[in-house]
C-alpha positions in Angstrom: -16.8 -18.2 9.8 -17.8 -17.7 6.2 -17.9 -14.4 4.6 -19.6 -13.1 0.9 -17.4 -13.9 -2.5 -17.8 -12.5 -5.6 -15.7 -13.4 -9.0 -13.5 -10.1 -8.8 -12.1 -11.0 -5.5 -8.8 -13.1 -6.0 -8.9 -16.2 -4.0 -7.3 -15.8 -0.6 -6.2 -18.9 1.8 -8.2 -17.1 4.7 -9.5 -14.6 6.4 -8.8 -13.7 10.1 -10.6 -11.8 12.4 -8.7 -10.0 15.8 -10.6 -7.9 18.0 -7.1 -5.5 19.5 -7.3 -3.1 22.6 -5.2 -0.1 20.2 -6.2 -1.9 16.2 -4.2 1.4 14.9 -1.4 0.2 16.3 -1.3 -3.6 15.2 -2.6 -2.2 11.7 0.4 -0.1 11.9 2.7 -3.1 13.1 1.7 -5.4 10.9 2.1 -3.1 7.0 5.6 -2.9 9.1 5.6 -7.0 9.3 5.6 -6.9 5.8 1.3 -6.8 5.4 -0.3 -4.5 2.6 -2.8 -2.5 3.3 -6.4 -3.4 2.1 -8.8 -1.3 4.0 -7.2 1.3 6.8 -8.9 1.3 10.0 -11.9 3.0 9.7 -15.1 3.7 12.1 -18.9 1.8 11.4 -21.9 2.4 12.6 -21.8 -1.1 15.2 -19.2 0.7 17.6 -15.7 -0.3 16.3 -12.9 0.5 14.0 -11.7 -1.8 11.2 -9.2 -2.7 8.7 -7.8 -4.8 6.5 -4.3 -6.1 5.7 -3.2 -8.7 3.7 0.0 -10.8 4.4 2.7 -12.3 2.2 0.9 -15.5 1.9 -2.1 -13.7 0.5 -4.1 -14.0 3.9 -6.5 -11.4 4.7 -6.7 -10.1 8.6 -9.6 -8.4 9.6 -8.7 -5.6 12.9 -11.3 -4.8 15.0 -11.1 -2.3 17.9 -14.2 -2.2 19.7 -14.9 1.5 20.2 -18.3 1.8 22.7 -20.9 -0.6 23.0 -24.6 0.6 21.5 -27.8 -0.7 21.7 -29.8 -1.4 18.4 -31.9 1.4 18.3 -28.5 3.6 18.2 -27.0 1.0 15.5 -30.3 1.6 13.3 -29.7 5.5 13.4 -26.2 5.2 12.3 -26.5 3.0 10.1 -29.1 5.5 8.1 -26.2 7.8 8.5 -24.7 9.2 5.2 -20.9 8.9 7.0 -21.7 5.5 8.1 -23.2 4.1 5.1 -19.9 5.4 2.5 -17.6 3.9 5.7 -19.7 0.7 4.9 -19.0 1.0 1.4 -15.3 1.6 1.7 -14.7 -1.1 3.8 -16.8 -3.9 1.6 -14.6 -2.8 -1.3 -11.2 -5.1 -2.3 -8.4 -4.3 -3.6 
């Protein structure tokens, strides 16, 4: 999988992607693991929660929680969607 760069991100080994029945939970678990925070789980406009965490090695794990399933037409609305676009934002942002 390969994912956008840009010179202010540091480099990072990785980046993982898990798709998790409760992803609050495992995002909880994991800043407990010893994991910072990069992003908390927050909802987009394609039907799921995400967020970030970054471990001690300087990997980065995507969570996912797949919320409902929508159609395109629904995805196009949202994503016009003031909330949706500033949750887009947030999450594309690196600390």
């Amino acid at each position: 999988m390969m994912f956008d760069a840009t010179e202010k991100w540091p480099d990072t080994p990785s980046f993982l992607r898990l798709y998790m029945e409760d992803g609050d939970a495992v995002f909880k678990q994991a800043l407990q693991a010893g994991a910072t925070a990069v992003t908390p789980m927050t909802k987009l406009a394609f039907g799921e929660r995400v967020g970030r965490v970054r471990d001690p090695l300087g990997n980065i794990w995507w969570i996912h929680q797949r919320l409902e399933e929508i159609d395109c037409e629904e995805m196009s609305k949202r994503a016009a969607q003031k909330e949706y676009i500033e949750a887009m934002k947030y999450v594309l942002k690196l600390r």
